[in-house]
PQR file with spaces between the fields and no chain letter, atoms N, CA, C, O and H, PARSE charges and radii, in Angstrom:
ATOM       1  N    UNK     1      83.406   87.199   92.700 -0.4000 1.5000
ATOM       2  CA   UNK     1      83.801   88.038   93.796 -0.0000 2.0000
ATOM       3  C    UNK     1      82.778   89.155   93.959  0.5500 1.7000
ATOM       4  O    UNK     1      82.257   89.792   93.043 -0.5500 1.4000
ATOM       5  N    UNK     2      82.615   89.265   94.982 -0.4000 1.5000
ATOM       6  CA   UNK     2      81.516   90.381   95.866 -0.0000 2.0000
ATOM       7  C    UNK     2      82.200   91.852   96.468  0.5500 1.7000
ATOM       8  O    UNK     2      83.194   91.876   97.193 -0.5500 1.4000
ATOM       9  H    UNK     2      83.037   88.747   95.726  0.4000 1.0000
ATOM      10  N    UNK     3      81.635   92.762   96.120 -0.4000 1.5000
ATOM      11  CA   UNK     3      82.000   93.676   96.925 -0.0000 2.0000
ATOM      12  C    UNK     3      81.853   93.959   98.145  0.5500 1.7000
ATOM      13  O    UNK     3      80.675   93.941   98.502 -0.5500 1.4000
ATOM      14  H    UNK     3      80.827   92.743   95.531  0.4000 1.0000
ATOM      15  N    UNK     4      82.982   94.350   99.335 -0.4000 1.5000
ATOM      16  CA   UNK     4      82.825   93.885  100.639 -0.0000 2.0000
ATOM      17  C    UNK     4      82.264   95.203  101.192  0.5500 1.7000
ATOM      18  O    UNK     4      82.380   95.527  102.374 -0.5500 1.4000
ATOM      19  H    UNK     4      83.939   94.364   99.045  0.4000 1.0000
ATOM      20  N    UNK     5      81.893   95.645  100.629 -0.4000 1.5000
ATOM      21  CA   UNK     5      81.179   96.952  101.296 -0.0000 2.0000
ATOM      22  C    UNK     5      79.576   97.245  100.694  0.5500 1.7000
ATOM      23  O    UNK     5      78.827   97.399  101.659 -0.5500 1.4000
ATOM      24  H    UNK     5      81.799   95.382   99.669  0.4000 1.0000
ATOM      25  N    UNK     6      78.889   97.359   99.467 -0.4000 1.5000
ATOM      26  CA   UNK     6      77.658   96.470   99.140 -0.0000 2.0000
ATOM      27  C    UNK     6      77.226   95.499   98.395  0.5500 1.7000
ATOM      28  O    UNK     6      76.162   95.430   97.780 -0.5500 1.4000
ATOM      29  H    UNK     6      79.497   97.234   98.683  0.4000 1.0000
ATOM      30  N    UNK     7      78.386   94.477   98.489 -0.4000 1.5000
ATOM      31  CA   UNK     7      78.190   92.824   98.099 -0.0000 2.0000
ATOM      32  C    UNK     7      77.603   92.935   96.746  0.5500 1.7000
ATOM      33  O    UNK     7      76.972   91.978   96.298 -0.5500 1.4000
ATOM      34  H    UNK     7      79.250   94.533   98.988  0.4000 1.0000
ATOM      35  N    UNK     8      77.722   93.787   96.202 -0.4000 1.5000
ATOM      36  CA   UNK     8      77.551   93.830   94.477 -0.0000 2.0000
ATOM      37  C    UNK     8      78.367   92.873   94.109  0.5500 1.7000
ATOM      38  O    UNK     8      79.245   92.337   94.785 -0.5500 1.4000
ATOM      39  H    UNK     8      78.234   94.564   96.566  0.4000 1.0000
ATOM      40  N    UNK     9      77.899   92.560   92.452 -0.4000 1.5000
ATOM      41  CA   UNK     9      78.907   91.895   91.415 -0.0000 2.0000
ATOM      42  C    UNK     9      79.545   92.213   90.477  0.5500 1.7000
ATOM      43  O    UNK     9      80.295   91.549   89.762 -0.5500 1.4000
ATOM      44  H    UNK     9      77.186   92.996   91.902  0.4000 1.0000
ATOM      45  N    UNK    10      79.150   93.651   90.444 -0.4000 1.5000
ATOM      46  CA   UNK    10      79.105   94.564   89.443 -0.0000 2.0000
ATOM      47  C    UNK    10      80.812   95.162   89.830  0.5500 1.7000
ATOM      48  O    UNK    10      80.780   96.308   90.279 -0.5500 1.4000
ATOM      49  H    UNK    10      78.541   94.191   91.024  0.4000 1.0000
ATOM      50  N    UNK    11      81.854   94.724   89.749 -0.4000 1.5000
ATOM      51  CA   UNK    11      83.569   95.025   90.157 -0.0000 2.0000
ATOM      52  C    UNK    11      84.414   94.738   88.582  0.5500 1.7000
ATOM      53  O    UNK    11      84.245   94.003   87.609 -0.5500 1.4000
ATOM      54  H    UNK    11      81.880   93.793   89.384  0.4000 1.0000
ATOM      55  N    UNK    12      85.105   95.481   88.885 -0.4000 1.5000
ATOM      56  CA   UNK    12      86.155   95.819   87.570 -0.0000 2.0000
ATOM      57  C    UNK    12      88.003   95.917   88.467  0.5500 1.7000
ATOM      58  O    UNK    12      88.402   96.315   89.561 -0.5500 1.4000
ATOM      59  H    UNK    12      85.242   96.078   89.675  0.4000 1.0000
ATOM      60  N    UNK    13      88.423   95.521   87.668 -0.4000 1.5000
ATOM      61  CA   UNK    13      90.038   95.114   87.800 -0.0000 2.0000
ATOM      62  C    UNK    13      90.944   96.552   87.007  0.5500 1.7000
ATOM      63  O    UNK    13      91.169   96.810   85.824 -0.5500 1.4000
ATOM      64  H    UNK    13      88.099   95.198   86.779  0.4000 1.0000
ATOM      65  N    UNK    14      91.258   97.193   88.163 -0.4000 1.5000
ATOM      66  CA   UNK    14      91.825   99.162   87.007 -0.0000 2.0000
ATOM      67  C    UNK    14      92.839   98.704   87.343  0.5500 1.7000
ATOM      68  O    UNK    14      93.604   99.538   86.858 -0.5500 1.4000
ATOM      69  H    UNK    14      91.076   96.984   89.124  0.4000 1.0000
ATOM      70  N    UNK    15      93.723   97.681   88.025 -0.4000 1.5000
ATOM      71  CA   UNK    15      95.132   97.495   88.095 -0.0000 2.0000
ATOM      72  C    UNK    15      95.662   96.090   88.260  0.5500 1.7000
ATOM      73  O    UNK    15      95.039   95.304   88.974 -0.5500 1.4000
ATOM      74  H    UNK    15      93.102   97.004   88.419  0.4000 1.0000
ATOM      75  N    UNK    16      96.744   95.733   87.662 -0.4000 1.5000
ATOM      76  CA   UNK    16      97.208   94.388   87.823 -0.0000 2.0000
ATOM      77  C    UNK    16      98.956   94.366   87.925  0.5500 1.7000
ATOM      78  O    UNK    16      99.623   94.794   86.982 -0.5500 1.4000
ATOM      79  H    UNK    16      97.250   96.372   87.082  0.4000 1.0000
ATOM      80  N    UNK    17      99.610   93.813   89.190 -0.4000 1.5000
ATOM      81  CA   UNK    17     100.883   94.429   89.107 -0.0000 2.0000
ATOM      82  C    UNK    17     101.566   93.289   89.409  0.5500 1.7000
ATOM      83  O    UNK    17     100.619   92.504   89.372 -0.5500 1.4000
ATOM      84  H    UNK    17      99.069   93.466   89.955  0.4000 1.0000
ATOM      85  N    UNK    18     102.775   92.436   89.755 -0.4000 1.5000
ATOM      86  CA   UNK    18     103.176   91.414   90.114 -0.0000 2.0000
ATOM      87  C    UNK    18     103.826   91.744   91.217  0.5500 1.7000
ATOM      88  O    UNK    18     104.621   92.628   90.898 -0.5500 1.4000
ATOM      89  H    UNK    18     103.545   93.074   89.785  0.4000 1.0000
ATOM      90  N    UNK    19     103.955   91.381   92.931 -0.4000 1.5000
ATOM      91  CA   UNK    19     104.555   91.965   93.601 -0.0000 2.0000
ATOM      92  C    UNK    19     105.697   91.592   94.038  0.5500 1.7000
ATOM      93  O    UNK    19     106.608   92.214   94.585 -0.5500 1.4000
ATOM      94  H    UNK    19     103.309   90.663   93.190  0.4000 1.0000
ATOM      95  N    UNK    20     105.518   90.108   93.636 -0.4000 1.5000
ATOM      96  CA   UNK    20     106.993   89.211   94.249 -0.0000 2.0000
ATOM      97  C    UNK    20     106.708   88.110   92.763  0.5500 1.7000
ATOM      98  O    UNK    20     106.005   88.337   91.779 -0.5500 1.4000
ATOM      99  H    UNK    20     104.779   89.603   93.191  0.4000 1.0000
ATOM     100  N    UNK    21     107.382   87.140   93.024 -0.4000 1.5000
ATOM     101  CA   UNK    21     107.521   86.585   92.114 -0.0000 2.0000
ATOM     102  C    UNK    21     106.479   85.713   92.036  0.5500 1.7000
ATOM     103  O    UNK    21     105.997   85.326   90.971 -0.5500 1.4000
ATOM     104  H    UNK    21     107.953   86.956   93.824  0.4000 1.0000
ATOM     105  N    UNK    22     105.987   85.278   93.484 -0.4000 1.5000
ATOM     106  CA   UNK    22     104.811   84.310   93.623 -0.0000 2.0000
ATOM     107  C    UNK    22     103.335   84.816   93.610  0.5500 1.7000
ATOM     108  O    UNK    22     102.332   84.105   93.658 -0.5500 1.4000
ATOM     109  H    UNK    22     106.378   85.593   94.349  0.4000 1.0000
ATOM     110  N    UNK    23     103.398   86.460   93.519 -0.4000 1.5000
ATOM     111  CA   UNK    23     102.165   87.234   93.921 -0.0000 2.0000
ATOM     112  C    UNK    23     102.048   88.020   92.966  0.5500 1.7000
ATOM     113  O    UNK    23     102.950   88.597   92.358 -0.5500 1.4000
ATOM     114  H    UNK    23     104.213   87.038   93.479  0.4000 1.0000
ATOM     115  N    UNK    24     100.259   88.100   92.704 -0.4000 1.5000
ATOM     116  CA   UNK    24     100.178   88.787   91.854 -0.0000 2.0000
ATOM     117  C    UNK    24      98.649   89.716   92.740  0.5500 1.7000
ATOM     118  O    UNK    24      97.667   89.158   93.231 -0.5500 1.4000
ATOM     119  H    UNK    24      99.526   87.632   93.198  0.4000 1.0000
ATOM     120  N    UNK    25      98.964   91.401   92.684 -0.4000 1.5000
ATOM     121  CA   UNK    25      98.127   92.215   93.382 -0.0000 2.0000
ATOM     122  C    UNK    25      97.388   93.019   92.271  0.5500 1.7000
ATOM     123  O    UNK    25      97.829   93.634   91.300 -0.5500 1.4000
ATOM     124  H    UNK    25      99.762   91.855   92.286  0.4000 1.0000
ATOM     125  N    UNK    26      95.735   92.754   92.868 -0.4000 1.5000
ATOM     126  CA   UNK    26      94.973   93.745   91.785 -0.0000 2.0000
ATOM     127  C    UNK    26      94.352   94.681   92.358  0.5500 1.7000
ATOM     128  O    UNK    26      94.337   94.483   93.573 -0.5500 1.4000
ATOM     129  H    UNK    26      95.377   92.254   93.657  0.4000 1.0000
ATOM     130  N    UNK    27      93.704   95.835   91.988 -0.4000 1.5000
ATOM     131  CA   UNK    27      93.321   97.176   92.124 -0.0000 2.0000
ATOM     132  C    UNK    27      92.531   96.605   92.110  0.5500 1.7000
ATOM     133  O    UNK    27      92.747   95.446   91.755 -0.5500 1.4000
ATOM     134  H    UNK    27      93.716   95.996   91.001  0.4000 1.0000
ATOM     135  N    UNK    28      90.847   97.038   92.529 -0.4000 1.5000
ATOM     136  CA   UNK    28      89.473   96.382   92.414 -0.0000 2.0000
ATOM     137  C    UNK    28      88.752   97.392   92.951  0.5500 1.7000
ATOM     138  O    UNK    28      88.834   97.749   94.126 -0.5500 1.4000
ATOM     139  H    UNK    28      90.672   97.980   92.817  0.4000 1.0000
ATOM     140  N    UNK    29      87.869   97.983   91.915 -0.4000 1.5000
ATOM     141  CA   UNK    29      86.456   98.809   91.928 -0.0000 2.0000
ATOM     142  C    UNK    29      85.099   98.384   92.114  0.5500 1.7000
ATOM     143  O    UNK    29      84.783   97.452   91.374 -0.5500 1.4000
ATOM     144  H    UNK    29      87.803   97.692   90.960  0.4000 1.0000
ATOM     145  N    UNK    30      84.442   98.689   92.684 -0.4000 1.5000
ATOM     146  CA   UNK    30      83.294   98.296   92.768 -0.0000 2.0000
ATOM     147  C    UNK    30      82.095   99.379   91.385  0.5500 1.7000
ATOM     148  O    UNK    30      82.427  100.507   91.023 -0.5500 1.4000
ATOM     149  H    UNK    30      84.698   99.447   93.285  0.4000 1.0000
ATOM     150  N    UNK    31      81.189   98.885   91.025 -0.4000 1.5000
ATOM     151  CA   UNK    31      80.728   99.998   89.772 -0.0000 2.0000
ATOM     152  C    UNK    31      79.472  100.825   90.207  0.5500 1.7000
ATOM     153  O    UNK    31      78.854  101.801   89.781 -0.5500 1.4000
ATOM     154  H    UNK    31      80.919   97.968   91.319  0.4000 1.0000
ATOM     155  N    UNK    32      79.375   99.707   91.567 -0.4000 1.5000
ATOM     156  CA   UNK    32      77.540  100.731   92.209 -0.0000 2.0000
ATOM     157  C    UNK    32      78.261  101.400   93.196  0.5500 1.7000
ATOM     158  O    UNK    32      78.326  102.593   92.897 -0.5500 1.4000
ATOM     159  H    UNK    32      79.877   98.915   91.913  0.4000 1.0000
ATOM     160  N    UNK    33      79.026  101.064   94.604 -0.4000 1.5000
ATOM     161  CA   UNK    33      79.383  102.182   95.354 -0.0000 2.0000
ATOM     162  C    UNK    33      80.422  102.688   95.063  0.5500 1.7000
ATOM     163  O    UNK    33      80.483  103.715   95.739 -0.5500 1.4000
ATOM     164  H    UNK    33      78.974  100.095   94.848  0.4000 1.0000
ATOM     165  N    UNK    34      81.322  102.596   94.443 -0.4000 1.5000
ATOM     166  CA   UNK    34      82.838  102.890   93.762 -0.0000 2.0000
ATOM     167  C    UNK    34      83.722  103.053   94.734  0.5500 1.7000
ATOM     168  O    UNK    34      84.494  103.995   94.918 -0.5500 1.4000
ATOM     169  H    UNK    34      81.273  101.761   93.894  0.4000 1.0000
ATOM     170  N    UNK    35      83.500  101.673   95.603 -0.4000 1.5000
ATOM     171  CA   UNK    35      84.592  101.410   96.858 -0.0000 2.0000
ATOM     172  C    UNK    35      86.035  100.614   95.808  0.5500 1.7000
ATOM     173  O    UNK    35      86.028   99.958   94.766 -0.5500 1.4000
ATOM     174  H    UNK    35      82.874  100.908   95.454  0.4000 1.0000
ATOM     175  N    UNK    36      86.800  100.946   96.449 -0.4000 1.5000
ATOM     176  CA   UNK    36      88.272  100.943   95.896 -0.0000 2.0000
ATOM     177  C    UNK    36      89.061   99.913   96.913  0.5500 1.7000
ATOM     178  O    UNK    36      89.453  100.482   97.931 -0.5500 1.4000
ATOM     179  H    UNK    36      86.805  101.478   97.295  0.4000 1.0000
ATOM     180  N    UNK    37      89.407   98.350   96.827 -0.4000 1.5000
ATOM     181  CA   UNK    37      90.206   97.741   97.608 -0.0000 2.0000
ATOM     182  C    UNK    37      91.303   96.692   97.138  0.5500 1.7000
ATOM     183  O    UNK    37      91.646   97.308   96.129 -0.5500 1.4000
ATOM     184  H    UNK    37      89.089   97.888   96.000  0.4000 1.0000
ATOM     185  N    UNK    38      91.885   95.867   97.133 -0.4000 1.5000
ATOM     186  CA   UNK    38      92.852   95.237   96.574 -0.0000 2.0000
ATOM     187  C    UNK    38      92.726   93.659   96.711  0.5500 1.7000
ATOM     188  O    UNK    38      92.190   93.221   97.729 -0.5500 1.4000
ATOM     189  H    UNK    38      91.607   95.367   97.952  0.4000 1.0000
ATOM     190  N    UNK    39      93.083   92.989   95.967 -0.4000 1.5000
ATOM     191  CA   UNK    39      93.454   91.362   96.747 -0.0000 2.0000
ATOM     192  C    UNK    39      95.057   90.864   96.035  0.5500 1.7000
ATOM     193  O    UNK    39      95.327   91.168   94.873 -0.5500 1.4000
ATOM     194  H    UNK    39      93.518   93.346   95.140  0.4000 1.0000
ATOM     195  N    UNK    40      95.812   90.249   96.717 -0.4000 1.5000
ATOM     196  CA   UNK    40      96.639   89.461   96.758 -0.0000 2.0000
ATOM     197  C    UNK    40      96.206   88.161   96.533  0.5500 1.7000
ATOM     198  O    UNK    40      95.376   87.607   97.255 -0.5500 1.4000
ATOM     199  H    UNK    40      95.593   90.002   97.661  0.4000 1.0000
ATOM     200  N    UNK    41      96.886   87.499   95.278 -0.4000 1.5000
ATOM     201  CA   UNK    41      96.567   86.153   94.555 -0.0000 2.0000
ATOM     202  C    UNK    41      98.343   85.452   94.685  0.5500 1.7000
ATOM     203  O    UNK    41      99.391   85.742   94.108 -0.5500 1.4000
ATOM     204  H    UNK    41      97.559   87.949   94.691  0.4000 1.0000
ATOM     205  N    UNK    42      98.053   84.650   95.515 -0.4000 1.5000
ATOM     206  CA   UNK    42      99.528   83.369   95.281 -0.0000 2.0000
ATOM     207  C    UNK    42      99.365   82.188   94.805  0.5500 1.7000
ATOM     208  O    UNK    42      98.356   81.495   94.940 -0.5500 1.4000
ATOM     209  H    UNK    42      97.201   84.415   95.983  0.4000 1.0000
ATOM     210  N    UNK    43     100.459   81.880   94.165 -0.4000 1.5000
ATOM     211  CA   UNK    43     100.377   80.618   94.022 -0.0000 2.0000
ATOM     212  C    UNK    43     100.591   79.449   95.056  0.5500 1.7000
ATOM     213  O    UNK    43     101.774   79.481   95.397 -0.5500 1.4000
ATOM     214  H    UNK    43     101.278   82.443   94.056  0.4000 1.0000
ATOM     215  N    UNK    44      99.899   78.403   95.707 -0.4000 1.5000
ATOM     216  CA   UNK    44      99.783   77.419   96.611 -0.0000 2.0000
ATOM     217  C    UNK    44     100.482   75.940   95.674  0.5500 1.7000
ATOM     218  O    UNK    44     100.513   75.793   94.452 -0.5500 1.4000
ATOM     219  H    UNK    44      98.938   78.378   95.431  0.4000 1.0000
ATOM     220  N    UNK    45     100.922   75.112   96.620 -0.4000 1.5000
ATOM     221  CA   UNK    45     101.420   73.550   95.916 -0.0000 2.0000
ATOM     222  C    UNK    45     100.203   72.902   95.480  0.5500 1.7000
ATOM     223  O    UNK    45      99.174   73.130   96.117 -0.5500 1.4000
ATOM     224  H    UNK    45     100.897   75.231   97.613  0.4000 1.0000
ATOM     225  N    UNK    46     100.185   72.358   94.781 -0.4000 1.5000
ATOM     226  CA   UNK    46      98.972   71.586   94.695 -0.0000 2.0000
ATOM     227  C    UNK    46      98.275   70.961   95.980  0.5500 1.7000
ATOM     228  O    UNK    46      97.121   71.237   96.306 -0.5500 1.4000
ATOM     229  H    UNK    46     101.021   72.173   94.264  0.4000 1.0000
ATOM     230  N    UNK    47      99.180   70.008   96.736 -0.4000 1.5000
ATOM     231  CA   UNK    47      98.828   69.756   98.072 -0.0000 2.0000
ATOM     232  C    UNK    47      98.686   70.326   99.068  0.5500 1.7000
ATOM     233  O    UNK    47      98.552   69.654  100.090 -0.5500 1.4000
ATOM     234  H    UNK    47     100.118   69.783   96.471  0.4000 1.0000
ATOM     235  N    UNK    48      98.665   71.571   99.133 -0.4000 1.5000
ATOM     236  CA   UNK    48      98.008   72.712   99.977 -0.0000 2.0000
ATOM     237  C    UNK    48      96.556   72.161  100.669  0.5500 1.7000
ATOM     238  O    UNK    48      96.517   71.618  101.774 -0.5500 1.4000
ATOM     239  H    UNK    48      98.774   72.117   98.303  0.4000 1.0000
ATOM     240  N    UNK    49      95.747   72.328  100.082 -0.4000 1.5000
ATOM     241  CA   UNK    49      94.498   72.624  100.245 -0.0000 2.0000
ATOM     242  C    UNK    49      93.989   70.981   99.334  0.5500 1.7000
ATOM     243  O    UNK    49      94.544   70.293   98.478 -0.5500 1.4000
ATOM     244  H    UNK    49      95.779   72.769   99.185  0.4000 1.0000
ATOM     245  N    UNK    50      92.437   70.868  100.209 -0.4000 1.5000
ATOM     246  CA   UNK    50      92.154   69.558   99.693 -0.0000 2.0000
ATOM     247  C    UNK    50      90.242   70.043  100.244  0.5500 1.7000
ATOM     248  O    UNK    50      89.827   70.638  101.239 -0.5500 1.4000
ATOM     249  H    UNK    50      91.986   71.426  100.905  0.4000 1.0000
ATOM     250  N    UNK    51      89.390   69.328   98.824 -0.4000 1.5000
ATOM     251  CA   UNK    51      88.649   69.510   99.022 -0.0000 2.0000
ATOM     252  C    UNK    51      87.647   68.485  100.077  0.5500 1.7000
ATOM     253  O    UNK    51      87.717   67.260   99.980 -0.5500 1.4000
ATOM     254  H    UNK    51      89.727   68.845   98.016  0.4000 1.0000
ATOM     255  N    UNK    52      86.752   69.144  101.047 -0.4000 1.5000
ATOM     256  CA   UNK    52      86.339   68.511  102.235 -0.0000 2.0000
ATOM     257  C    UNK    52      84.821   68.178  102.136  0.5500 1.7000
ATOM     258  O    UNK    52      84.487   67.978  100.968 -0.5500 1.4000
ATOM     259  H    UNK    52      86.695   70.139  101.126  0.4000 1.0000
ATOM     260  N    UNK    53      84.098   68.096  102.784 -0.4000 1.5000
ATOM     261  CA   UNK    53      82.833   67.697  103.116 -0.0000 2.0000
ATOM     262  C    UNK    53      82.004   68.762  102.849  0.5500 1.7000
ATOM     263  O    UNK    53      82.052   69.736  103.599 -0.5500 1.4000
ATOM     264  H    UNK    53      84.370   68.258  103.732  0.4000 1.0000
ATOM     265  N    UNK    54      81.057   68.744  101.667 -0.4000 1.5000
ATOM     266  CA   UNK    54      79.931   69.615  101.198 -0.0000 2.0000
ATOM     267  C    UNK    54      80.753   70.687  100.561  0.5500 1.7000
ATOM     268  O    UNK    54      80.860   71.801  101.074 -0.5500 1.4000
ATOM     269  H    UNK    54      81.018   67.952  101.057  0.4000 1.0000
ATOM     270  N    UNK    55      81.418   70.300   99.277 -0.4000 1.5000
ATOM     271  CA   UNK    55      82.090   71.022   98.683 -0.0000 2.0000
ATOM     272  C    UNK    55      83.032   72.177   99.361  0.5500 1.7000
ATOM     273  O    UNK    55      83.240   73.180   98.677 -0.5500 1.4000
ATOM     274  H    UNK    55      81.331   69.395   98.860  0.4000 1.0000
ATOM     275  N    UNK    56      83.624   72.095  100.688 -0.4000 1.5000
ATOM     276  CA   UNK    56      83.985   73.338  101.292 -0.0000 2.0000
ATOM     277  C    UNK    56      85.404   72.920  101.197  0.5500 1.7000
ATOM     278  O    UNK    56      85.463   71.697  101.325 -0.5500 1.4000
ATOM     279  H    UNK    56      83.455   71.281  101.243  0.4000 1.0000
ATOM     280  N    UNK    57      86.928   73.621  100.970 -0.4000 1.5000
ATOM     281  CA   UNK    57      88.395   73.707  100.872 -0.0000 2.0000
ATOM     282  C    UNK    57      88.490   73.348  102.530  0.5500 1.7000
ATOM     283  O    UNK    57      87.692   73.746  103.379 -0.5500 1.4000
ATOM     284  H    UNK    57      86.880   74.615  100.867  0.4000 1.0000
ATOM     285  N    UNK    58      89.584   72.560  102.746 -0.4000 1.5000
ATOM     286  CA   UNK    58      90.015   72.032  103.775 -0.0000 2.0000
ATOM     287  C    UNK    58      91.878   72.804  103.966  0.5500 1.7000
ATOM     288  O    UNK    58      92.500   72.260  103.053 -0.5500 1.4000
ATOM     289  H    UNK    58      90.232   72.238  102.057  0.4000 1.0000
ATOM     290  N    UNK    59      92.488   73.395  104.439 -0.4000 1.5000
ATOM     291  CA   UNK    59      93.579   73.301  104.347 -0.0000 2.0000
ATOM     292  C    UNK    59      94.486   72.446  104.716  0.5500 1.7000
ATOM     293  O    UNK    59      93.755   71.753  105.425 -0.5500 1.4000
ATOM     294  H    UNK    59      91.982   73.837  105.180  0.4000 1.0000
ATOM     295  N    UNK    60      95.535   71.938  104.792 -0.4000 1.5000
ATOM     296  CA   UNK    60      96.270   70.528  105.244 -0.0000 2.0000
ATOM     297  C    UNK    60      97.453   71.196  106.004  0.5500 1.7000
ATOM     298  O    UNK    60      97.784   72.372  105.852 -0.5500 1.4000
ATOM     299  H    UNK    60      96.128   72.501  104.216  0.4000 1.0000
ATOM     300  N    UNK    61      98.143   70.170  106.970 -0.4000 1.5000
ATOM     301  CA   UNK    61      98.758   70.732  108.278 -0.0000 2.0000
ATOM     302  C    UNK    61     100.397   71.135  107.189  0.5500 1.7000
ATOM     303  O    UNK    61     100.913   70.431  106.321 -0.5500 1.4000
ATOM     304  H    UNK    61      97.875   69.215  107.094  0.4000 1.0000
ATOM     305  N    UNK    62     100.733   72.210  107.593 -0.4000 1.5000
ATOM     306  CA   UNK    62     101.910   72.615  107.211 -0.0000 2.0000
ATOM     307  C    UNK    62     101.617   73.573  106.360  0.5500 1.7000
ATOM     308  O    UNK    62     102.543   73.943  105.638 -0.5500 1.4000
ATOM     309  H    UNK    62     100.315   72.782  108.298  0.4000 1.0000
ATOM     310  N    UNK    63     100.473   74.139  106.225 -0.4000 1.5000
ATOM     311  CA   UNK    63     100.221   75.476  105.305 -0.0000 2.0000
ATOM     312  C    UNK    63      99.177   76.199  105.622  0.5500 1.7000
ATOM     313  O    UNK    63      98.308   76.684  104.897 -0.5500 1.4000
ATOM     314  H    UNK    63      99.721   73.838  106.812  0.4000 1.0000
ATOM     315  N    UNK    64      99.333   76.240  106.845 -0.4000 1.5000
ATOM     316  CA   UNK    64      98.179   77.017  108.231 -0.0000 2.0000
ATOM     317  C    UNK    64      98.276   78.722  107.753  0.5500 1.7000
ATOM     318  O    UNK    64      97.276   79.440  107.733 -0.5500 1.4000
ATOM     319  H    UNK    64     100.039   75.847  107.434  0.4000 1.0000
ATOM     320  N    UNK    65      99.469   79.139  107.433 -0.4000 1.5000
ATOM     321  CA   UNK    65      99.686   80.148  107.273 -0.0000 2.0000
ATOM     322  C    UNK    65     100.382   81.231  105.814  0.5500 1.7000
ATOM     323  O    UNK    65     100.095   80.342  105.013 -0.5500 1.4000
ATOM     324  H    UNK    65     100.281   78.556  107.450  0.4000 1.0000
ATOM     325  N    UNK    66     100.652   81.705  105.421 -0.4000 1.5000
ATOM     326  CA   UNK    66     100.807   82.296  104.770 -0.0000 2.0000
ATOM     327  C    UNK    66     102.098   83.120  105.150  0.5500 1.7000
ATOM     328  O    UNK    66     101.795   83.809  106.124 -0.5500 1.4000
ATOM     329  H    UNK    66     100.885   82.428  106.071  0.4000 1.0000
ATOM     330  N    UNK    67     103.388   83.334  104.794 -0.4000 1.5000
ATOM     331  CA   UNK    67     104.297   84.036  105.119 -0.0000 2.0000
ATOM     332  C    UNK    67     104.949   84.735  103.951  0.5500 1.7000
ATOM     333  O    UNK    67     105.455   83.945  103.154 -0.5500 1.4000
ATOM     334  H    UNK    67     103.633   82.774  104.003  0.4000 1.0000
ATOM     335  N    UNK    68     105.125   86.597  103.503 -0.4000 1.5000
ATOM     336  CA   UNK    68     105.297   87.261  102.622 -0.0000 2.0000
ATOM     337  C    UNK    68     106.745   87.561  103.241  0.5500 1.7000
ATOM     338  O    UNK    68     106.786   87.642  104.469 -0.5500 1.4000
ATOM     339  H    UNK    68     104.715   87.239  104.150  0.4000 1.0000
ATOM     340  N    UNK    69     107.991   87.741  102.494 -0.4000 1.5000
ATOM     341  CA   UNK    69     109.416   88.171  103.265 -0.0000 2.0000
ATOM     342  C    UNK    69     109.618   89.163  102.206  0.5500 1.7000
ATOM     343  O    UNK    69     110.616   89.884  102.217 -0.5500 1.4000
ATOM     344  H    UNK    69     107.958   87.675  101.497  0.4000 1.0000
């Protein structure tokens, strides 16, 4: 993972919290500009996603979207 503000590699994890039962949200530092942003990690079915042409993730019809309640 890259930092989205100067695409460094140089990022550290200062928080790890569970938000739902399927999600897990981390704090994320960057160590050269010390930009501060988050990502949301879920768990998907196995048959979600399928790998496509020139190594690139394909998603499959019925999991277009993502819905948090």
């Amino acid at each position: 993972m890259n930092c989205p503000k100067c695409d460094s590699v140089r990022i550290r994890t200062i928080n790890t919290r569970h938000d739902t039962v399927e999600s897990v949200v981390r704090d994320r530092k960057c160590l050269r500009c010390e930009h501060k942003w988050f990502t949301c990690e879920i768990d998907l079915p196995r048959h979600a996603v399928k790998w496509g042409d020139a190594a690139s993730l394909k998603r499959v019809e019925g999991f277009r979207k993502v819905v948090f309640s």
